[in-house]
C-alpha positions as a printed NumPy array, in Angstrom:
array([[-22.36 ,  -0.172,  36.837],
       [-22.626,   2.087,  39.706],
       [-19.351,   4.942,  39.319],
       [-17.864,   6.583,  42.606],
       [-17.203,  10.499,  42.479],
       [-13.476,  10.107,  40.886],
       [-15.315,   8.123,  38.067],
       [-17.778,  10.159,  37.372],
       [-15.036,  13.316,  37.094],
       [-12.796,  11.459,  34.832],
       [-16.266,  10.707,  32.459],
       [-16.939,  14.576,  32.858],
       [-12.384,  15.261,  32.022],
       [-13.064,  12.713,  28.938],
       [-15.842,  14.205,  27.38 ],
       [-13.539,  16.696,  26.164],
       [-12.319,  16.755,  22.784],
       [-10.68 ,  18.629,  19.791],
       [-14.192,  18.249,  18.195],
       [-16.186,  19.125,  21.259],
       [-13.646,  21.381,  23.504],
       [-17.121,  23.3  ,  24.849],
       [-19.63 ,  22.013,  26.985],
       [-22.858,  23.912,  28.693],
       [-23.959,  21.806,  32.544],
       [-27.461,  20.521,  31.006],
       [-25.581,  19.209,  26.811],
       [-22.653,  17.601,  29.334],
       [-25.495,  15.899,  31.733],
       [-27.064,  14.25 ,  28.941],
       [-24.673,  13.022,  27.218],
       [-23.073,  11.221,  30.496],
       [-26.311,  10.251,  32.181],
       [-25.86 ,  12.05 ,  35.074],
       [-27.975,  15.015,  36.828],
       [-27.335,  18.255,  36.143],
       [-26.817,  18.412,  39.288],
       [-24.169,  15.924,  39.828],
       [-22.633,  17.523,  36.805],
       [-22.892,  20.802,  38.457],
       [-20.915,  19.642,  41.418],
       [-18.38 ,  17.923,  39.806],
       [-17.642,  20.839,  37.577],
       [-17.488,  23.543,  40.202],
       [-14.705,  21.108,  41.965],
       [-12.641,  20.51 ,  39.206],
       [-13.082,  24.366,  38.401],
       [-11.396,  24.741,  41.948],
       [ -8.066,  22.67 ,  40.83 ],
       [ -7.897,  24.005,  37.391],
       [ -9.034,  21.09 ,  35.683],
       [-11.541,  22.811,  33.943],
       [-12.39 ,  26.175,  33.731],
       [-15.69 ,  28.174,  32.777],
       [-16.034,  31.013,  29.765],
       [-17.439,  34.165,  31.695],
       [-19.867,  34.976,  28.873],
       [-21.478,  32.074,  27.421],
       [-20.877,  29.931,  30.97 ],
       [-19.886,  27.178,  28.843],
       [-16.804,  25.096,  30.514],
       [-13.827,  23.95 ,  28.781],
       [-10.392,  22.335,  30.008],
       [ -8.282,  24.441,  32.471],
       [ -4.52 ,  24.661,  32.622],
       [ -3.612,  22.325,  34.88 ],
       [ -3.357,  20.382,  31.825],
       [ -0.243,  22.842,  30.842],
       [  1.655,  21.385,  33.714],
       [  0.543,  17.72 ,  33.054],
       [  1.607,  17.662,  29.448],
       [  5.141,  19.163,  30.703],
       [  5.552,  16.277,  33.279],
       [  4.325,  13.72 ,  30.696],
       [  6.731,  15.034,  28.091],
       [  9.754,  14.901,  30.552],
       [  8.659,  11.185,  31.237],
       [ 10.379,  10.214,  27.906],
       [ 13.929,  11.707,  27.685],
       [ 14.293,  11.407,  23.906],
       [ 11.319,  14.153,  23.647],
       [ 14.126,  16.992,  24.774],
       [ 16.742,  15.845,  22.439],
       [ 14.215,  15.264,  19.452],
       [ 13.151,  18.787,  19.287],
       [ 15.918,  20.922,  17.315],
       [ 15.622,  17.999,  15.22 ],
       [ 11.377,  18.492,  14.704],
       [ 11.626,  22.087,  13.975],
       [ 14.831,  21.481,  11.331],
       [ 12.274,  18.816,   9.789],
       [  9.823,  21.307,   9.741],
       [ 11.58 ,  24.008,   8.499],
       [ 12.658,  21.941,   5.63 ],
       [  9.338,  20.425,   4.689],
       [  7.005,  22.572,   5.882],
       [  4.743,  19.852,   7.277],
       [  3.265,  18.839,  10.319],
       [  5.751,  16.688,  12.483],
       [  5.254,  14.594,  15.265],
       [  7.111,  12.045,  17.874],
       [  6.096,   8.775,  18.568],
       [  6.387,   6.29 ,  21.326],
       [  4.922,   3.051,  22.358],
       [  2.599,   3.057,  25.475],
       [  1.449,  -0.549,  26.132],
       [ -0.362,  -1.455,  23.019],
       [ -0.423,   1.556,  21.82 ],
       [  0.844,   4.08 ,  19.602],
       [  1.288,   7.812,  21.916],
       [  1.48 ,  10.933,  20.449],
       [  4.383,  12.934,  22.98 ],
       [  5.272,  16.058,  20.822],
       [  4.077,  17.933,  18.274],
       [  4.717,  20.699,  15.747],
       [  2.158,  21.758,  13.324],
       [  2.917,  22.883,   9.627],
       [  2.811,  26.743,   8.959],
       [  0.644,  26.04 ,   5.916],
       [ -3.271,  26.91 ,   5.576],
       [ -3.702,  23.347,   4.617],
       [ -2.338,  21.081,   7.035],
       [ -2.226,  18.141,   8.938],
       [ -3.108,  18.209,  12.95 ],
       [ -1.553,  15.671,  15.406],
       [ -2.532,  16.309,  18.576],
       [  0.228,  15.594,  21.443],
       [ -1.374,  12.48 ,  23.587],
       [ -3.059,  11.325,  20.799],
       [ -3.664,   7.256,  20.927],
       [ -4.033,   4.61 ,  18.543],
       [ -3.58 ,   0.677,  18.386],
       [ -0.141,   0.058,  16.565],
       [ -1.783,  -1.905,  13.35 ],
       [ -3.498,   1.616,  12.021],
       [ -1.55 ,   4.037,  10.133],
       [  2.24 ,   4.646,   9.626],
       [  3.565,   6.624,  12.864],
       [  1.882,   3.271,  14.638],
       [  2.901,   0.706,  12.141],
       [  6.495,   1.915,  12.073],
       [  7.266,   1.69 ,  15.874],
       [  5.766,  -2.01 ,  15.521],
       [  7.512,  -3.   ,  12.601],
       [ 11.04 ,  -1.723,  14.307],
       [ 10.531,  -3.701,  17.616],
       [ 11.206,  -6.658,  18.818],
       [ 10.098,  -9.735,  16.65 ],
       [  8.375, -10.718,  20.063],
       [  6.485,  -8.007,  20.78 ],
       [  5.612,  -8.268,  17.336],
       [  4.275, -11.59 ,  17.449],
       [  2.601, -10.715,  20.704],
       [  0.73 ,  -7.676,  19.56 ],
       [ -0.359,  -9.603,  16.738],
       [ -1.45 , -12.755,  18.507],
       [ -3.085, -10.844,  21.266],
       [ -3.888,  -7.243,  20.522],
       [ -7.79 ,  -6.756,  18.28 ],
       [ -6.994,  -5.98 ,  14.648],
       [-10.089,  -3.689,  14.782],
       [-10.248,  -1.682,  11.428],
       [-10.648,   2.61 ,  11.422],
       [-11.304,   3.14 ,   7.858],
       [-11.501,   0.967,   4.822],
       [ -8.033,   1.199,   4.439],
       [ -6.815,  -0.271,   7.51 ],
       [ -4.941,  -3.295,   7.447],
       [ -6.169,  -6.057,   9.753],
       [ -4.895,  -9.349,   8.699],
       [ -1.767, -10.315,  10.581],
       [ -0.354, -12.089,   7.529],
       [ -0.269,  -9.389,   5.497],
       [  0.785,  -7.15 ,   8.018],
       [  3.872,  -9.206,   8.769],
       [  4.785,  -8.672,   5.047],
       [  3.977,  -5.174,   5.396],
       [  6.723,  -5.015,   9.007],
       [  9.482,  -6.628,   6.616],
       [  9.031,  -4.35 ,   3.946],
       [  9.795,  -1.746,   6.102],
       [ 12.253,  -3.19 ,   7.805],
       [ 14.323,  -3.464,   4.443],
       [ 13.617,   0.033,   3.213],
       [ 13.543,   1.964,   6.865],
       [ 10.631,   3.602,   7.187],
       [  7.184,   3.236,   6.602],
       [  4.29 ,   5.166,   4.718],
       [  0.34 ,   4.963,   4.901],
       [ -2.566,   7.075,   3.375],
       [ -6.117,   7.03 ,   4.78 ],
       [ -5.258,   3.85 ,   7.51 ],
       [ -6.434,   5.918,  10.288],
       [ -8.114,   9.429,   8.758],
       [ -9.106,   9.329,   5.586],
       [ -7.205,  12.192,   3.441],
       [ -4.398,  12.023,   5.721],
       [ -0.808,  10.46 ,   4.639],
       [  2.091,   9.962,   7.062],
       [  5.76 ,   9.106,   6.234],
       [  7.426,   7.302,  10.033],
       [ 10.862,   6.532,  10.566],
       [ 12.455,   4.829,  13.312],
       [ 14.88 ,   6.328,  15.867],
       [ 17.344,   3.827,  17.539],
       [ 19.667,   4.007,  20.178],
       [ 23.241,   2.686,  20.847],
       [ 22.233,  -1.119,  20.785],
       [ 20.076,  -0.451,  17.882],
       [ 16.735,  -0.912,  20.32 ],
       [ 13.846,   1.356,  19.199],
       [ 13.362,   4.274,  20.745],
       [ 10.707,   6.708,  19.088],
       [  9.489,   6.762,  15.138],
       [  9.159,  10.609,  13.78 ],
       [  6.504,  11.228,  11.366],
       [  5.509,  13.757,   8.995],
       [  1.794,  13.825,   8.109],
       [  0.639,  15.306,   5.005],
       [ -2.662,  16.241,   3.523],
       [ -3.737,  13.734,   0.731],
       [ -3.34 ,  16.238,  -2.306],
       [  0.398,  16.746,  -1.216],
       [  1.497,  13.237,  -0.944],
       [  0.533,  12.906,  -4.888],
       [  2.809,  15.431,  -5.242],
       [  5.552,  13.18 ,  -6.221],
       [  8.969,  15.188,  -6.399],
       [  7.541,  16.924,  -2.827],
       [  6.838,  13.301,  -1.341],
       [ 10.428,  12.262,  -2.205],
       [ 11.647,  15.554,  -0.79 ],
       [ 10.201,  14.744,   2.43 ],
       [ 11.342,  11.032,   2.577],
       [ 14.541,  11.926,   2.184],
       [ 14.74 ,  14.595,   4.854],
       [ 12.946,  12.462,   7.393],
       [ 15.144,   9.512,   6.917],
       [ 17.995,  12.285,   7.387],
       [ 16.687,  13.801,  10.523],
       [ 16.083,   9.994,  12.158],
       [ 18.986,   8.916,  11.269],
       [ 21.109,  12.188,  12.512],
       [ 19.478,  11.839,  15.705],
       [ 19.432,   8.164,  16.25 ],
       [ 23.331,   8.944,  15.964],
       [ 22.933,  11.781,  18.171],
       [ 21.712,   9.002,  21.189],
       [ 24.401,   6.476,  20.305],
       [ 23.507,   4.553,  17.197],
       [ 26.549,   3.503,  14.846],
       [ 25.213,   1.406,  12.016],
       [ 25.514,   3.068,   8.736],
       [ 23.253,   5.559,   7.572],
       [ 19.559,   4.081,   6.839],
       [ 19.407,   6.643,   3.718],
       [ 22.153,   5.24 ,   1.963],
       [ 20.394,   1.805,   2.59 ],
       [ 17.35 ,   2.582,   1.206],
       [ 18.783,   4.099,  -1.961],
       [ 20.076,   0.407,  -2.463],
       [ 16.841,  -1.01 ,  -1.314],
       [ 14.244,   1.07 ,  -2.964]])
């Protein structure tokens, strides 16, 4: 497929990545397909908007911070990302894990904020982060809390592709999956979508009880065997959602109390 020159920029913007933030003109031309010297050219002009920018010593280039601006427009996009954040940081301050807020983009699960854990072993969620709603808890829990339509749509139309071994992909069982967390109020996963990682997601609702965002805590593996600290951080999670989803308007009792009846 032949790419115009905005194409072939946004291959060279993509090819950046948590595990390969560094790129030298000749490693990045290979790996695209294009000439080093189309490469060349397109990373001198995105130098020029601050797309990218270029490490004096080793000439290497790596993203600029024009991306700094972008992730501030992005995050202002969602309005619940401003009121969520006292409630992040209290989270984290109690648990002392990574936390992150959740949205759904399309078929997807999107990553808008972030806040990692202080701790030398730790979870990393990085904001704009993607994945398809069937894989992992932070996904799984804004699917199970929407609308039994979208639901049903996702699952009749979206590709149950799995990302690890433990990655549910039958719509049958995730359906049971959806209603058990429906009836306890959050949802929990370990290796669905990285292996050694586990994530506890809870819903946040608004004044007609519509799903708004799902807040997640992620956890190393070795911690989430930890049983009294797992419990510790259920508890405060379903706390924090449900203080904020009160905070935007929502009235129903508190899902904590629920899910001591329910558990």
């Amino acid at each position: 497929m032949h790419l115009n020159a905005i194409q072939k920029a946004l291959h060279v913007i993509m090819a950046f990545s948590a595990e390969r933030p560094l790129w030298g003109v000749r490693e990045l031309s290979v790996r695209l397909g294009f000439s080093p010297s189309t490469v060349q050219r397109l990373l001198v002009t995105l130098k020029e908007y601050a797309f990218v920018d270029q490490d004096p010593e080793t000439r290497q280039y790596r993203l600029g911070n024009v991306y700094f601006q972008i992730l501030h427009v992005l995050q202002s996009t969602y309005p619940v990302n401003g009121m969520a954040k006292a409630f992040m940081k209290e989270l984290l301050s109690r648990t002392q894990e990574t936390v992150h807020l959740n949205v759904i983009d399309g078929l997807e699960r999107l990553c808008v904020d972030s806040i990692e854990s202080p701790q030398k072993v730790k979870a990393t969620v990085p904001i704009g982060e993607r994945n398809p709603l069937h894989a992992g808890a932070s996904a799984k829990c804004l699917l199970a809390f929407s609308s039994q339509d979208f639901i049903d749509r996702y699952l009749d139309e979206a590709p149950l592709v799995p990302i690890t071994e433990r990655t549910t992909v039958d719509p049958d069982v995730l359906r049971r999956e959806f209603r058990y967390y429906q009836k306890q109020g959050y949802a929990s996963s370990l290796g669905e979508r990285t292996p050694g990682l586990a994530v506890i997601s809870a819903p946040v609702l608004d004044h007609s009880g519509m799903l708004v965002a799902a807040i997640s805590l992620a956890l190393p593996e070795p911690r989430c065997h930890d049983k009294e600290h797992w419990e510790y951080c259920r508890e405060a999670l379903l706390e924090i959602t449900a203080s904020l989803s009160r905070t935007i308007g929502y009235s129903a009792p508190d899902r904590r109390r629920h899910l001591n009846k329910t558990a």
